[in-house]
Every structure is written in structure tokens, then in C-alpha cells.
C-alpha positions in Angstrom: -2.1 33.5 -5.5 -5.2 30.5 -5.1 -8.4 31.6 -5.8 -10.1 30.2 -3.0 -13.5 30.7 -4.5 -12.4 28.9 -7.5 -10.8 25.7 -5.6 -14.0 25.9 -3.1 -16.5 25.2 -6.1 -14.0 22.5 -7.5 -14.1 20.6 -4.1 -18.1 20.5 -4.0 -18.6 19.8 -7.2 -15.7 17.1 -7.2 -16.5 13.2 -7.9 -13.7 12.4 -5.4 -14.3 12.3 -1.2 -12.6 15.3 -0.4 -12.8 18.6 1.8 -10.7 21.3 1.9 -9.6 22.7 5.2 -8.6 25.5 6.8 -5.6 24.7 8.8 -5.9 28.4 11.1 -9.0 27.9 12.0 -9.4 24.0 12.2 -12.3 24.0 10.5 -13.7 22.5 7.1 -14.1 25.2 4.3 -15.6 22.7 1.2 -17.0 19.4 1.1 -17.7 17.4 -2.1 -21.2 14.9 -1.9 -18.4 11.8 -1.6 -17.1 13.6 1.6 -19.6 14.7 3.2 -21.3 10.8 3.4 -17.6 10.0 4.7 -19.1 12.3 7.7 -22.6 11.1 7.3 -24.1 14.5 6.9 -25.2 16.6 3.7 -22.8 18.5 2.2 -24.7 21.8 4.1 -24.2 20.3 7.4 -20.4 19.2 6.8 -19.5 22.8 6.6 -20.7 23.6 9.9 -19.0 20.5 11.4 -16.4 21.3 13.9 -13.7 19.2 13.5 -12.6 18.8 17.0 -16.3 16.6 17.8 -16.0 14.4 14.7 -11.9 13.1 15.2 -11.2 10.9 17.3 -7.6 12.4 18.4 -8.2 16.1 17.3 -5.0 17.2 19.1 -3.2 14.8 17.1 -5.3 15.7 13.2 -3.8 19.2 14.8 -0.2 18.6 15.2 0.0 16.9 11.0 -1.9 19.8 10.1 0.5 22.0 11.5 3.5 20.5 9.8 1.6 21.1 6.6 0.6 24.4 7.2 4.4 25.7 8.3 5.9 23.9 5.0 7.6 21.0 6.6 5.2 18.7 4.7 4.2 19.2 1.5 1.4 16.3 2.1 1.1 12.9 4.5 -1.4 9.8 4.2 -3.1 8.9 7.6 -4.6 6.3 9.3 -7.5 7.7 12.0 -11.1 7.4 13.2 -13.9 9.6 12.4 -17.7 9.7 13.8 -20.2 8.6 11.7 -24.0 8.0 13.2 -22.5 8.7 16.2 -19.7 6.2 16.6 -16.1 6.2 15.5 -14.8 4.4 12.5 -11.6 3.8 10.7 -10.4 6.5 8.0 -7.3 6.9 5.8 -7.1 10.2 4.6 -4.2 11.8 2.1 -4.1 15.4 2.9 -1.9 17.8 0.7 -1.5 21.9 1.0 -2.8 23.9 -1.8 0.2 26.3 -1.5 3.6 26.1 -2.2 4.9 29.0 -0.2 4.2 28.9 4.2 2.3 29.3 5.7 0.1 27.2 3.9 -3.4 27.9 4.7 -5.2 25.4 3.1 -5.0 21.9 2.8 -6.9 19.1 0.5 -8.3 15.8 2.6 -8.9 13.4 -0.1 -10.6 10.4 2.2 -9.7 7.3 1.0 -10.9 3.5 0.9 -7.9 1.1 0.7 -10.5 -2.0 -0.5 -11.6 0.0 -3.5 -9.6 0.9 -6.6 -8.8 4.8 -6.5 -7.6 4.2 -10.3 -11.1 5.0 -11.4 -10.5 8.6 -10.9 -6.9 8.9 -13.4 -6.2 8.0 -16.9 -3.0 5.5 -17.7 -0.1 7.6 -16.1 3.6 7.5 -16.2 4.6 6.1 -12.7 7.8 4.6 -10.7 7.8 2.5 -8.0 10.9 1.1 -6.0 12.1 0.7 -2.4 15.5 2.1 -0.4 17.1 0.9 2.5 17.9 2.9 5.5 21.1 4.8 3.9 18.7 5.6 0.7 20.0 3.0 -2.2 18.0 1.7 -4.1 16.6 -1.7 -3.6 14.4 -2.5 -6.3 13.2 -0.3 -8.9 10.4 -0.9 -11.9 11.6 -1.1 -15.3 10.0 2.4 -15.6 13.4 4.1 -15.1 14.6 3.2 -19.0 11.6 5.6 -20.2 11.7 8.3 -17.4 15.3 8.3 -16.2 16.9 7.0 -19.0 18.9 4.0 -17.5 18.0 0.0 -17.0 17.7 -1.3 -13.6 20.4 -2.7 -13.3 22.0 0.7 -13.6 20.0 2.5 -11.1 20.4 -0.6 -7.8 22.8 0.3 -5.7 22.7 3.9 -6.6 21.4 6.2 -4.0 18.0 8.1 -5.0 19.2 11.8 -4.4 21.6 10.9 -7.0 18.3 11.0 -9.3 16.9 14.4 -7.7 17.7 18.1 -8.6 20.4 18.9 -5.8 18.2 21.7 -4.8 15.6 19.0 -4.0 18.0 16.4 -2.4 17.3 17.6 1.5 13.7 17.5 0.9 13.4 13.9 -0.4 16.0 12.9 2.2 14.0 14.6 4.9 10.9 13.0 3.9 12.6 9.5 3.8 13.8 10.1 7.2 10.5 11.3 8.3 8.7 8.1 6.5 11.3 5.1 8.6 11.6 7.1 11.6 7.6 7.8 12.5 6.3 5.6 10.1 3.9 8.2 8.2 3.7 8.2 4.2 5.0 11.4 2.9 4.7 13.3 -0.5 7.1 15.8 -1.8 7.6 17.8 -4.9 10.6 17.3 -6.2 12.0 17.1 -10.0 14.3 13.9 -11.1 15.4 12.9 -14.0 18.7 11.2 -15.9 21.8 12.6 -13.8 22.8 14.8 -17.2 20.5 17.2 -15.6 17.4 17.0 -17.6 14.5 17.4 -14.9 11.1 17.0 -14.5 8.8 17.6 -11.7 7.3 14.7 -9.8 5.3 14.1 -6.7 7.1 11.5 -5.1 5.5 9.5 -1.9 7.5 7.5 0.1 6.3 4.8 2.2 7.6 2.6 5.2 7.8 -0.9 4.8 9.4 -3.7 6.9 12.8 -4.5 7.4 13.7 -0.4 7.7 13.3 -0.6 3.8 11.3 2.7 2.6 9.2 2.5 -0.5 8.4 5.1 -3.5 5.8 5.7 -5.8 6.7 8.6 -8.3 4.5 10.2 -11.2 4.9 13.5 -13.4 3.3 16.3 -10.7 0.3 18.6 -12.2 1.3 20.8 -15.0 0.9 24.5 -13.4 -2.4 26.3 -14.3 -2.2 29.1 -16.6 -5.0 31.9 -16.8 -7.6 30.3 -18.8 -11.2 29.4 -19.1 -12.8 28.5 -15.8 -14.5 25.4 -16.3 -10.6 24.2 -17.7 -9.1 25.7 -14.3 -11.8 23.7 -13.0 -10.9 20.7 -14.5 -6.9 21.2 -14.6 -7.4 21.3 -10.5 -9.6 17.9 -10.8 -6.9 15.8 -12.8 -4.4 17.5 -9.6 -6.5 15.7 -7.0 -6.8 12.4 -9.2 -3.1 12.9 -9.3 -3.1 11.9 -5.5 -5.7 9.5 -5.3 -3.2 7.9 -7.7 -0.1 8.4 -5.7 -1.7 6.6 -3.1 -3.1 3.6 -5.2 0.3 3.2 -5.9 2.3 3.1 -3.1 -0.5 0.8 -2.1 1.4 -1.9 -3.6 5.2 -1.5 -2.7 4.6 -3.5 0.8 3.4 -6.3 -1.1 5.6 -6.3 -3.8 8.3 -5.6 -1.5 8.3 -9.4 0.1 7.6 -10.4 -3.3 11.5 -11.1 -3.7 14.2 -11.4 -1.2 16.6 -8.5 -1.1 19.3 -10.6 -2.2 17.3 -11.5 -5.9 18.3 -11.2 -8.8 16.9 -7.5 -10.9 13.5 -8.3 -12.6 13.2 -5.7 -15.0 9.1 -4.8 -14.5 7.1 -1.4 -15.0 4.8 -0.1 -12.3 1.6 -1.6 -13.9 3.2 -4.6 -14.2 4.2 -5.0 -10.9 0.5 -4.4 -9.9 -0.2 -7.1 -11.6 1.9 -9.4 -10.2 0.5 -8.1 -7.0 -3.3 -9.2 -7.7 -2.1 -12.2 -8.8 -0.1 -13.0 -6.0 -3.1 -12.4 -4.1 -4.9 -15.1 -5.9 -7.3 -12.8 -8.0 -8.4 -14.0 -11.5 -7.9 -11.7 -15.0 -11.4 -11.1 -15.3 -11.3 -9.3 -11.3 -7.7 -7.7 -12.1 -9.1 -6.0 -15.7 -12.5 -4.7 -13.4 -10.2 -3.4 -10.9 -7.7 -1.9 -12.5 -10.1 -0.5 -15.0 -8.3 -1.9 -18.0 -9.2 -5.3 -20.7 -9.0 -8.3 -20.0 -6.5 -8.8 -23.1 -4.3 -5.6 -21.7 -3.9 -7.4 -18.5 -3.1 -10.9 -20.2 -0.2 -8.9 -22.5 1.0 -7.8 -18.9 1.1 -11.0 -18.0 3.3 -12.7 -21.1 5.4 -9.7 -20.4 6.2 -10.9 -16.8 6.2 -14.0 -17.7 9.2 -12.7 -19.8 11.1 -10.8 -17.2 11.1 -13.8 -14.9 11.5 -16.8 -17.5 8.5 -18.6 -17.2 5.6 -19.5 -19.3 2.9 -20.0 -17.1 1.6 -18.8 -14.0 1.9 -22.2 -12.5 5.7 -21.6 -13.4 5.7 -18.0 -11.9 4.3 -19.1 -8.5 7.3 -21.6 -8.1 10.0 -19.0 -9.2 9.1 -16.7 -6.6 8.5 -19.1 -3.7 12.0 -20.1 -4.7 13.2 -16.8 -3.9 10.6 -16.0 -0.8 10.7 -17.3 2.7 8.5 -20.9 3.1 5.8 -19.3 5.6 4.9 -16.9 3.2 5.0 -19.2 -0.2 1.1 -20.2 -0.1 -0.7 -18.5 -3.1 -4.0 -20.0 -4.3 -3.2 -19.9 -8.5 -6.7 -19.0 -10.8 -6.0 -18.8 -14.3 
């Protein structure tokens, strides 16, 4: 049973741009400082905002809603317009129920700037990224799986994902891959993987359409479930839960890029999840010093990411890395300005 009262005070006292809703009544329940600017009122005024004067396609915020609140969902990422002095602007929103069991009345909106890090909000965090094809086998993979699924990349491509899900959990990840290719939404499910001898853990998994029909995933260890404690620690537990998604969504982020990074047809390079968002920044032409700020680590941390990919690929500099890759990536998309 949520103690509403509880998760209310969390949400407007949170650092993070966030509401919470409630999905009967369409209306916002809880706004945090962050969330109410995203609506350009105080946080007073954003609780007497109706909803259906502030989206752009209210009918539409109604029908995802919906989804969420009957179960189908357990969460979705999307791409909208919201007023703000009086004219609409552009919005990406995560929103995740509160609940587990439907109907879910309650829902997080966690509002979300793609151009800024949303790392800030978590500490260093277990993660895996990789990307399926349309029958669910797995593409690519970071190097990640050794440590949480106990098995190299190489022994996980060409394997489908459900075979690394809890068979109780296999038609909900292969409903929210079908849901992510065939409407091209971003999708978050609670499901627990691990090694197939049956040692599971629970993940939030968030899939993610990309081109060619591929599907990408991002998945880290889900929330540990709060036990009856000290308020402020309930509190807190329920903060690190919403920092969970900001990261989920920092990290699925990535998979587009590093999904053109290599042609389907490359050979495995064996790379961790912070690694490969690394490779991503500098890809994108961004120097060390902008990499460490955004990713909110040292400069020498980021450089000991860099030897290591250096590693992985054979190389031993980045003017070496840029020319592996365009080897293995189509010529009109080979241009990458280099900055040591």
C-alpha cells in the first residue's frame, strides 16, 4: 500500500523536474520547484493546473496514461509540447506508475532535457546496454554481461534476450519489445535476468527503437523495495528510485549513437556501458576535459576509459580509433572532428 502523503512530500521537495499525477482524474497531485519552472508557474499554481490547457495533444497524454494506469505499461518516455508563457514548447518526459498492481493510480512524470547530463542525479551504477533485431537476438551487447550475467559477449550474440529473463517475465519484455519497433515509443519494464542457471535479479530494463528495425536496451539493478523505516530514509530510498530513471533514460540516450557506431556485420568489441559512452562523446568530437564535466567523473577516470577502449579495439591512439571505426562504418557518416 503507497503512502501517498509520503511520495507527495518526496516529489516537492525533490531536486529532480517531476510531478506526480493522478491518472483518474487527469490532474497533477505534486510538483517539485524543477517541475513546476518546466510549466512556468510556482509550485502553488502547478497544482491547480489542469492538464488538458497546458498539453498540446491532451487526448493523446490521455490514451499513454491510460496504458499505465491499466498495467499494460509499467513506464514509457515521450516526446510532446507543453505551454510555457503562453506558447507551446518541446518536452520529453519519462513517466512511470507508482504501483505495481492495476489499476495504477499514480504515475511519476520525471521532465527531462536531452542536452543536459541527467547523470548528475545517480552515483556510478551497474548498467547494460545492447541492441536486438526484430526476432529479439542480440546484436551487440557491452562487456557488462561477464559481471552481471556471467558470460563474455561473445557468448551472449546471437542468443535471444528472453533466454536471459525469468520465464515468468519473458512475455512482458517481449511485449515491450514489440511495443518499442512497432509504435516507436521507449518502454520500461520490471523484469529480473540473470545467468540462465537461474540466479535472478530484478532490473528495470528500457528498450528503445533504433533504425534498421533494431531495438535497443538499457538495463540496471531496479530499486531495492522499501522496508518500514525512518521517514526521512523512506524519503530518500524513494529519491535514489526516481534517480534510478533519470538514469535509465541517460542511458538509452546513447544506444542510437552507438548503434551506427559499427556495422552489424563487425566483429564483438568487448566494452562496458560507461565505456561505450565514452566512445560516444568522443565520436561526437568532445574533448576529455567536456566528457569528465559531463559525465560527472575525473579527467584521469575518463582517460583509463579511454586506454581501455583503446584495448578492446587494438589501437593506441584516438587518431587510430577514428580510422578503425570508419573502416567498419558507411563513408557518409565517417566524418568525426578528433580533439585530444
Amino acid at each position: 500500500m503507497i503512502d501517498l502523503a509520503e511520495i507527495t512530500d518526496l516529489v516537492r521537495h525533490s531536486a529532480l523536474p517531476v510531478a506526480l499525477i493522478d491518472l483518474e482524474r487527469f490532474a497533477v497531485v505534486a510538483v517539485s520547484p524543477a517541475g513546476a519552472e518546466r510549466l512556468g508557474v510556482s509550485a502553488d499554481q502547478a497544482e491547480a493546473v489542469d492538464l488538458r490547457t497546458v498539453i498540446r495533444d491532451p487526448a493523446a497524454a490521455r490514451e499513454e496514461l491510460e496504458m499505465i494506469r491499466m498495467g499494460k505499461l509499467s513506464s514509457y518516455e515521450a516526446h510532446g509540447e507543453l505551454k510555457q508563457d503562453g506558447q507551446f514548447a518541446p518536452v520529453l518526459v519519462s513517466v512511470r506508475g507508482i504501483e505495481t498492481t492495476p489499476p495504477i493510480t499514480h504515475a511519476f512524470v520525471l521532465y527531462v532535457d536531452p542536452t543536459l547530463p541527467t547523470s548528475r542525479y545517480v552515483d556510478e551504477a551497474e548498467s547494460l546496454l545492447g541492441t536486438v533485431d526484430a526476432s529479439g537476438t542480440i546484436r551487440h551487447i557491452s562487456a557488462d554481461t561477464l559481471r552481471l550475467l556471467r558470460t563474455a559477449v561473445a557468448g551472449c550474440l546471437g542468443h535471444a534476450l528472453v533466454d536471459y529473463v525469468h520465464p515468468d517475465d519473458a512475455a512482458r519484455l517481449l511485449r515491450a519489445l514489440d511495443v518499442a519497433s512497432r509504435h516507436g515509443i521507449k518502454v520500461e519494464v520490471d523484469i529480473r535476468m540473470g545467468p540462465r542457471d537461474g540466479s535472478w535479479q530484478q532490473y528495470a530494463l528500457m528498450v528503445t527503437p533504433l533504425d534498421r528495425g533494431m531495438v535497443g536496451f538499457a538495463a540496471v539493478p531496479a530499486a531495492t523495495s522499501i522496508e518500514p523505516q525512518a521517514s526521512v530514509d523512506r524519503i530518500a530510498a524513494l529519491e535514489h528510485h526516481l534517480s534510478r530513471i533519470a538514469q535509465e533514460v541517460d542511458a538509452a540516450h546513447v544506444l542510437p549513437e552507438s548503434n551506427r557506431v559499427l556495422s552489424n556485420d563487425a566483429p564483438p568489441v568487448a566494452l562496458t556501458a560507461r565505456q561505450w559512452q565514452v566512445l560516444d562523446r568522443i565520436l561526437r568530437g568532445e574533448r576529455v576535459s567536456t566528457i569528465a564535466q559531463a559525465m560527472f567523473l575525473s579527467q584521469s577516470t575518463i582517460r583509463n576509459y579511454l586506454s581501455a577502449i583503446f584495448r578492446a579495439f587494438g589501437v593506441h591512439s584516438q587518431a587510430e580509433l577514428i580510422e578503425r571505426l570508419r573502416a567498419a562504418r558507411s563513408p557518409a557518416s565517417a566524418q568525426v572532428d578528433i580533439r585530444e
